[in-house]
OpenMM code with the backbone's topology and positions (N, CA, C; nanometers):
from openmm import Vec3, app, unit

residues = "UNK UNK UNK UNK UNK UNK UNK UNK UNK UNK UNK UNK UNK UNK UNK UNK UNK UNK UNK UNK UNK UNK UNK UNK UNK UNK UNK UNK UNK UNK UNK UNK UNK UNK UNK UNK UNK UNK UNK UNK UNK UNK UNK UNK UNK UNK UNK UNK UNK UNK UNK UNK UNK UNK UNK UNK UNK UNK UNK UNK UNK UNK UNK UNK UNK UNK UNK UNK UNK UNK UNK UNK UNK UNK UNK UNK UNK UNK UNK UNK UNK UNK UNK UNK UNK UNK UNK UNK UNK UNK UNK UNK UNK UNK UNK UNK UNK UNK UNK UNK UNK UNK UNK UNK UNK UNK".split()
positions = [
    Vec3(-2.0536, 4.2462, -4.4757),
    Vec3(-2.0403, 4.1092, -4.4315),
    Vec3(-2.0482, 4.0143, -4.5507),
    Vec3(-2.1577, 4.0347, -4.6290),
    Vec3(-2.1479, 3.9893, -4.7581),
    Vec3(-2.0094, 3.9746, -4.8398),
    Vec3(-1.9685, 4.0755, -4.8541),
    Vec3(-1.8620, 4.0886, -4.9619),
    Vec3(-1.7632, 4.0104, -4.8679),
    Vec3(-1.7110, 4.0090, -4.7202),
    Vec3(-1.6258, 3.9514, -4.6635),
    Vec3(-1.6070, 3.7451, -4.7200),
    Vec3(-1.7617, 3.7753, -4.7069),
    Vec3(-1.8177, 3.5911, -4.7034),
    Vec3(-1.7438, 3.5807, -4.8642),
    Vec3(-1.8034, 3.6476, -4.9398),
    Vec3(-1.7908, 3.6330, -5.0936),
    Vec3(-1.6286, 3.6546, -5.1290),
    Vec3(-1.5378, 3.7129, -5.0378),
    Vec3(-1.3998, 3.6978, -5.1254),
    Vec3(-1.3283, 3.5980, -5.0539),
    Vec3(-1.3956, 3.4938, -4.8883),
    Vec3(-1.3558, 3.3796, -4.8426),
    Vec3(-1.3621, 3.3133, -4.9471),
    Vec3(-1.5106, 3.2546, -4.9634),
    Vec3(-1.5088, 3.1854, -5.1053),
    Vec3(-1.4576, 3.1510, -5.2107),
    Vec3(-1.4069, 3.3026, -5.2757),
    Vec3(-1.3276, 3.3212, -5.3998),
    Vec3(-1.1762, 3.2796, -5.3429),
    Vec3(-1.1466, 3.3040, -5.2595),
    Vec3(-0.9721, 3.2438, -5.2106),
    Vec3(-1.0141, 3.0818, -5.2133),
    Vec3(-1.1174, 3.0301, -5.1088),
    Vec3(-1.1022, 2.8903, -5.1433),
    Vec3(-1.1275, 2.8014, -5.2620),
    Vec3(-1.2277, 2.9020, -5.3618),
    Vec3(-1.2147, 2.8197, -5.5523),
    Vec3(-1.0588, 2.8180, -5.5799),
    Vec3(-1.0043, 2.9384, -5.5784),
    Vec3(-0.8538, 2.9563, -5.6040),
    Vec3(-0.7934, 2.8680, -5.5535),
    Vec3(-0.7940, 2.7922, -5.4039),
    Vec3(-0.6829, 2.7338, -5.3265),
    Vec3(-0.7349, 2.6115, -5.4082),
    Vec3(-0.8635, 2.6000, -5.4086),
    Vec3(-0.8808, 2.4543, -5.4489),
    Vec3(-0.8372, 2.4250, -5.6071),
    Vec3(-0.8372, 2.5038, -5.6753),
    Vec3(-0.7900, 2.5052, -5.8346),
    Vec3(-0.6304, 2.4684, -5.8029),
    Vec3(-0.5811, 2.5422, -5.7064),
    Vec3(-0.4492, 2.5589, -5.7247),
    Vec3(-0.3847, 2.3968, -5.6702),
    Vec3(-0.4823, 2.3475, -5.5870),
    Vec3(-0.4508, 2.2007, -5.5380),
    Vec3(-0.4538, 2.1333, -5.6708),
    Vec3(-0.5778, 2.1485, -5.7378),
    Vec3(-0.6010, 2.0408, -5.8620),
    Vec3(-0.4938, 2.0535, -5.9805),
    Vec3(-0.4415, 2.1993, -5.9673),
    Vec3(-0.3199, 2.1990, -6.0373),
    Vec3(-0.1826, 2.0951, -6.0371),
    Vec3(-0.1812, 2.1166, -5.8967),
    Vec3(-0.0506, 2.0623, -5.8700),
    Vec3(-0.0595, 1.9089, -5.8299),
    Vec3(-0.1754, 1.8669, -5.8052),
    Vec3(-0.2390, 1.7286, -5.8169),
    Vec3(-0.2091, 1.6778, -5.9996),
    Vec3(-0.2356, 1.7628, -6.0331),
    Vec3(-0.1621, 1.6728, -6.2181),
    Vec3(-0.0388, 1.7206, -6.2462),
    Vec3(0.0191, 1.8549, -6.1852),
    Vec3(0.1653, 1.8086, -6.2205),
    Vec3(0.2700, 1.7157, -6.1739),
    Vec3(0.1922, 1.6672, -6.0249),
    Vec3(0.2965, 1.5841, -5.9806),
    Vec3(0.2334, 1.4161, -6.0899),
    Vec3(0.1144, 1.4286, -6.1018),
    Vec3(0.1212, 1.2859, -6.2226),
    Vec3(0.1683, 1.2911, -6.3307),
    Vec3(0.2546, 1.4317, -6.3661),
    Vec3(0.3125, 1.4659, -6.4781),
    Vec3(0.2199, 1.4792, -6.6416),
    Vec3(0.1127, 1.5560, -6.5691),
    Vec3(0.0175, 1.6000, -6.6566),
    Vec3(0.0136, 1.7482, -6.6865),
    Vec3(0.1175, 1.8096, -6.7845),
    Vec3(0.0748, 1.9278, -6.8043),
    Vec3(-0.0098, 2.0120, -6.8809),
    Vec3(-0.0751, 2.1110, -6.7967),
    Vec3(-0.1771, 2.1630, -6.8425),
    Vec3(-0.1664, 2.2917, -6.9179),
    Vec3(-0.1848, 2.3349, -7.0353),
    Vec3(-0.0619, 2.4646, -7.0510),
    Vec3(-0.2593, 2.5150, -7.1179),
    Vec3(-0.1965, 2.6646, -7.0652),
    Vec3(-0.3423, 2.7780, -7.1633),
    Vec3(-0.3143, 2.8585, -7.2452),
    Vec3(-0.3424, 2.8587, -7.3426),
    Vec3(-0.3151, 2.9159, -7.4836),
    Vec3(-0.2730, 3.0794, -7.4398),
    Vec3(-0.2016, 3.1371, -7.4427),
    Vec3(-0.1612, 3.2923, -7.4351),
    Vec3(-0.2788, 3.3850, -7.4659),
    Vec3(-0.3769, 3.3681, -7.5443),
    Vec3(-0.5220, 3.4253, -7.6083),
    Vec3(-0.5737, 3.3929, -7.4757),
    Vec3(-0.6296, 3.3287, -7.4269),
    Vec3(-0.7223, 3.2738, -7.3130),
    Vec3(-0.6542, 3.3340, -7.1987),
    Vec3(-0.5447, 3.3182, -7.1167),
    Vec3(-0.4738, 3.4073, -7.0471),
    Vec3(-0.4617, 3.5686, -7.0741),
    Vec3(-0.4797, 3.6166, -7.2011),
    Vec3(-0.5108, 3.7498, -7.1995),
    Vec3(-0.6844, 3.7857, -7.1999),
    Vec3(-0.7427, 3.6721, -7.2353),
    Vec3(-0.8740, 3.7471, -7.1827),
    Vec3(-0.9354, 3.7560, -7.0799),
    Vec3(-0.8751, 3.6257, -6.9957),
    Vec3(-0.9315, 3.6136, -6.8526),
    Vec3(-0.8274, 3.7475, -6.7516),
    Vec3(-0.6935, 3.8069, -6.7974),
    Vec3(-0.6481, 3.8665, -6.7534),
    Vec3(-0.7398, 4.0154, -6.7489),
    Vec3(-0.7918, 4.0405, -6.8837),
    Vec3(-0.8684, 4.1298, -6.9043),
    Vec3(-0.9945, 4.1456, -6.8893),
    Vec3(-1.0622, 4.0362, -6.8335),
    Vec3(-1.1836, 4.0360, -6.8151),
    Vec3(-1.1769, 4.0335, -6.6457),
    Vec3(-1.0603, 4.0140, -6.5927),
    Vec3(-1.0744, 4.0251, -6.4113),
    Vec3(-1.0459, 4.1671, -6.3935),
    Vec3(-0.9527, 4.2189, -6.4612),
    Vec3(-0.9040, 4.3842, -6.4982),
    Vec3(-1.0814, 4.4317, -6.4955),
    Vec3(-1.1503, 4.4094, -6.5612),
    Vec3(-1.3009, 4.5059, -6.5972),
    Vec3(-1.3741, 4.4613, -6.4436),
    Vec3(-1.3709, 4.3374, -6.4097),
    Vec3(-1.4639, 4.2978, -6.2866),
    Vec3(-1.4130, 4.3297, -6.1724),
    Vec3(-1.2425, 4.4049, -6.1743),
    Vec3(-1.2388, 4.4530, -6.0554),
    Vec3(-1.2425, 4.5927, -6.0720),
    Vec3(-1.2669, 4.6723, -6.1877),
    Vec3(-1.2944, 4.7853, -6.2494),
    Vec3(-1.4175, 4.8487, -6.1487),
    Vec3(-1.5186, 4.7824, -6.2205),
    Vec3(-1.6490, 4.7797, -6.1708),
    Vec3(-1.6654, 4.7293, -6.0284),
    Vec3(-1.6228, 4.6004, -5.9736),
    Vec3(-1.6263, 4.6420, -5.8440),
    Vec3(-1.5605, 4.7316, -5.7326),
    Vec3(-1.4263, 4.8739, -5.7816),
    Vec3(-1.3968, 4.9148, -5.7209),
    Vec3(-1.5026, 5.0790, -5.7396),
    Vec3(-1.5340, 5.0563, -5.8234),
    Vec3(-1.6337, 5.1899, -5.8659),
    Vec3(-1.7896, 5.1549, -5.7799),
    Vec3(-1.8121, 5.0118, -5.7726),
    Vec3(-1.9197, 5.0179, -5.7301),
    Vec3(-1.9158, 5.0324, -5.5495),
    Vec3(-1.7806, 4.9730, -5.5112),
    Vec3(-1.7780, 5.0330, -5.3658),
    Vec3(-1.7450, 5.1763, -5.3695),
    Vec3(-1.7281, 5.2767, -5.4020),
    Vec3(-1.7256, 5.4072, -5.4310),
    Vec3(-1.7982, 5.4583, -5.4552),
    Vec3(-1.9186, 5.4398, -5.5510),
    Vec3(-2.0039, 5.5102, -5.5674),
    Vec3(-2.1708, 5.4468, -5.5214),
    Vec3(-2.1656, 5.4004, -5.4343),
    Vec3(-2.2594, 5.2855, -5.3943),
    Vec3(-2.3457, 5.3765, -5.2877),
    Vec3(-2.2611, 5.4494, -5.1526),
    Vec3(-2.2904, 5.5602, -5.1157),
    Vec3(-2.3750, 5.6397, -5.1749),
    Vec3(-2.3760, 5.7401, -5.2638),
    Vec3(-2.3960, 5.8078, -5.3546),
    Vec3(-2.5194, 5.7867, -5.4052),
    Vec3(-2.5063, 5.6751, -5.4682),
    Vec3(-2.6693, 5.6011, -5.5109),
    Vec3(-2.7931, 5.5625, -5.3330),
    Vec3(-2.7063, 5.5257, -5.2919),
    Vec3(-2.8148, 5.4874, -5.1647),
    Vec3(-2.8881, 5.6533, -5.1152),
    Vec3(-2.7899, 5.7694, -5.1241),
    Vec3(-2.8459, 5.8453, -5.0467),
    Vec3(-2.9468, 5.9216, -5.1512),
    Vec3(-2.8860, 5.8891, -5.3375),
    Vec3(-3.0200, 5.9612, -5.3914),
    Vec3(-3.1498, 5.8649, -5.3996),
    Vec3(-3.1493, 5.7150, -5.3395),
    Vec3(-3.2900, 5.6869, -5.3072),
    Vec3(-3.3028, 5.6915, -5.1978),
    Vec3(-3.2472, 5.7741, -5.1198),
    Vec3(-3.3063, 5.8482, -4.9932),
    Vec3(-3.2490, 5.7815, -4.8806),
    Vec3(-3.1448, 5.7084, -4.8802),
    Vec3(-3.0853, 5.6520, -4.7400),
    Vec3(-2.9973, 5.7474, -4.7391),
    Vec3(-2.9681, 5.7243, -4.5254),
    Vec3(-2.8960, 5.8054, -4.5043),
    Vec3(-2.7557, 5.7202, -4.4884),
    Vec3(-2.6669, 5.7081, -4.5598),
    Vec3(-2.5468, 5.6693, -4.6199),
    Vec3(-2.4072, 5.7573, -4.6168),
    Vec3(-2.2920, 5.7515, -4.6004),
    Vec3(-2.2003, 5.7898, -4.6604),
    Vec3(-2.0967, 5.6870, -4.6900),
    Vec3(-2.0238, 5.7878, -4.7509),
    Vec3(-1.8559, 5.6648, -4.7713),
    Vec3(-1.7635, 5.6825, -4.6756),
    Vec3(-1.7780, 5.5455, -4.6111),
    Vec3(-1.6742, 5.5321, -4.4825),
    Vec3(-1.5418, 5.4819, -4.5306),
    Vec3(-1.4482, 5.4654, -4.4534),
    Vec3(-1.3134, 5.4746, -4.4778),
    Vec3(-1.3234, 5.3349, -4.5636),
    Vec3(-1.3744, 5.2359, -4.4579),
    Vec3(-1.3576, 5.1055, -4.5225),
    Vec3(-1.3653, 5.0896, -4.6562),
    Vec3(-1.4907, 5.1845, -4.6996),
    Vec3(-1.5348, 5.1345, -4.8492),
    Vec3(-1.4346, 5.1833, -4.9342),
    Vec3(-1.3808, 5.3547, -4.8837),
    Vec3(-1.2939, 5.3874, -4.9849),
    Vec3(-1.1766, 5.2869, -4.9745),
    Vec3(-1.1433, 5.2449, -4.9037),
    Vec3(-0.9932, 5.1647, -4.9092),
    Vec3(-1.0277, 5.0345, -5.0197),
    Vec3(-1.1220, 4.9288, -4.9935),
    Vec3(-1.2123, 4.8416, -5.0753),
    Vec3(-1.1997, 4.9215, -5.2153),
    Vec3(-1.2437, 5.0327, -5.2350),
    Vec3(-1.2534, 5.0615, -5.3862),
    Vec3(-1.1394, 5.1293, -5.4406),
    Vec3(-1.0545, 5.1520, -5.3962),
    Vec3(-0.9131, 5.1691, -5.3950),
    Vec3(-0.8364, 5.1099, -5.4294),
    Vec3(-0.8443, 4.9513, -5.3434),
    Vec3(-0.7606, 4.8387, -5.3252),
    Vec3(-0.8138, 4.7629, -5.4942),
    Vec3(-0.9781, 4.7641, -5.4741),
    Vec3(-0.9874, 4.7055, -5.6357),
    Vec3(-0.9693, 4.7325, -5.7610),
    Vec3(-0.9615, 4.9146, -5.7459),
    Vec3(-0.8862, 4.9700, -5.8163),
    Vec3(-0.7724, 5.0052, -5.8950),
    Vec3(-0.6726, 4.9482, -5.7729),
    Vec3(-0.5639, 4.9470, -5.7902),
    Vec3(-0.5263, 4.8097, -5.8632),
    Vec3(-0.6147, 4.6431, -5.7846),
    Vec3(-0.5354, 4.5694, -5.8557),
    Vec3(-0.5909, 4.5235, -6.0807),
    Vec3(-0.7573, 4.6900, -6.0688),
    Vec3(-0.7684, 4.6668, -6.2073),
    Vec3(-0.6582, 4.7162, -6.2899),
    Vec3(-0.5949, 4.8019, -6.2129),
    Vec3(-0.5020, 4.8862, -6.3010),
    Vec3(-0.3847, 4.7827, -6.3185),
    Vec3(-0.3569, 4.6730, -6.1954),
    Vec3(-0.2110, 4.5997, -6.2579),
    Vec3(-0.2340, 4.4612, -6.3713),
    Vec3(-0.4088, 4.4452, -6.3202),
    Vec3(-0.4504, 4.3249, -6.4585),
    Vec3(-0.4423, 4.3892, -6.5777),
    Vec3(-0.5260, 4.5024, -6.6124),
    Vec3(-0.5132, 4.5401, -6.7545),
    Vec3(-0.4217, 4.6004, -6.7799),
    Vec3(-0.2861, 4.6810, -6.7244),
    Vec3(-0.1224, 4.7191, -6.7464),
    Vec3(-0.1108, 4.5882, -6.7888),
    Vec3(-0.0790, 4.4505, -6.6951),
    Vec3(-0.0290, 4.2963, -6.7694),
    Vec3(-0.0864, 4.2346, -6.8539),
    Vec3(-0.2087, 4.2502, -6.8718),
    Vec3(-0.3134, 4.2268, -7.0287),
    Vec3(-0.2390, 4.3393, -7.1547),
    Vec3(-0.1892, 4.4288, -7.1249),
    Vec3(-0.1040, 4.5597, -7.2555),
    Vec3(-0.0062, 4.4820, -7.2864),
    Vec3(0.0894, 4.4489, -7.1417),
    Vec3(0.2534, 4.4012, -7.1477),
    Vec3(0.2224, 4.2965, -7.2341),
    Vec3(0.1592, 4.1925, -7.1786),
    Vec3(0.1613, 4.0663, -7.2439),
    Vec3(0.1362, 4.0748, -7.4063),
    Vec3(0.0024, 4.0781, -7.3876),
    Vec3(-0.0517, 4.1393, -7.5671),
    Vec3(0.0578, 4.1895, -7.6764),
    Vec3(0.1508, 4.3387, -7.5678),
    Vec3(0.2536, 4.3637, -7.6548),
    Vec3(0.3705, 4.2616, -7.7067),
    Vec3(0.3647, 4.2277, -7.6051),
    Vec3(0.4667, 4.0782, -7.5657),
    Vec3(0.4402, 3.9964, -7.6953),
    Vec3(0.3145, 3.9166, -7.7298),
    Vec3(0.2548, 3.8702, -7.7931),
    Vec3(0.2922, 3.9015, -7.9192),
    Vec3(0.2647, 4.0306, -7.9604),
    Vec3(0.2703, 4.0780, -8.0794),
    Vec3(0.4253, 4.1020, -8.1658),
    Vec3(0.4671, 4.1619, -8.0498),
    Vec3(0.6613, 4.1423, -8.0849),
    Vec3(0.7173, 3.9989, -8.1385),
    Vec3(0.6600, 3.9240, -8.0565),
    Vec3(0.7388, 3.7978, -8.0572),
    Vec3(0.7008, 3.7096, -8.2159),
    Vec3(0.5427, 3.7918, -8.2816),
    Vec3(0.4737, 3.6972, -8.3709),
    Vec3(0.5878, 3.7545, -8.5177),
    Vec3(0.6248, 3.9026, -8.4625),
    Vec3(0.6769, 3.9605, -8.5765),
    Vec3(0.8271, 3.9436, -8.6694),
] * unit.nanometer
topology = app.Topology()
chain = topology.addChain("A")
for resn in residues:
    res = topology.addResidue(resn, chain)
    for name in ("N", "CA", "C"):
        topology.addAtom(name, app.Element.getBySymbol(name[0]), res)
């Protein structure tokens, strides 16, 4: 229930960023982020969904060696799957880009 509440949240920082975005482009204020800063925040959501798809996976595991009776239900594997999957397409587009980066300096 937690984690449900906690990724409402995270969609509405997003929706609301994404309003304040487009609230200064229509005053014709553009906001541009350095290619460096876009690859670290790319790579630093890549590690935090790393870790949170490992930690719904192996979360089970830990509960039952301090003695709860626990397993991994479908839900969680799909959850650590799903975060899994989207660490693997942040840090693949943190490589592309970077490479990207580096071609273009040469």
């Amino acid at each position: 229930m937690l984690v449900a509440e906690g990724m409402v949240l995270a969609a509405f920082v997003y929706y609301l960023d994404h309003k304040r975005r487009m609230a200064l482009l229509e005053k014709g204020i553009v906001e541009e982020d350095s290619p460096d800063l876009r690859l670290e925040r790319r790579l630093l959501s890549g590690l935090f969904l790393l870790l949170a798809g490992a930690a719904f996976i192996i979360s089970p595991n830990i509960g039952r060696a301090a003695g709860l009776e626990v397993d991994l239900t479908f839900g969680l594997l799909v959850l650590g799957l799903v975060a899994f999957s989207g660490c693997l397409a942040m840090i693949l587009g943190w490589w592309m880009l970077k490479r990207g980066l580096a071609r273009s300096s040469e």
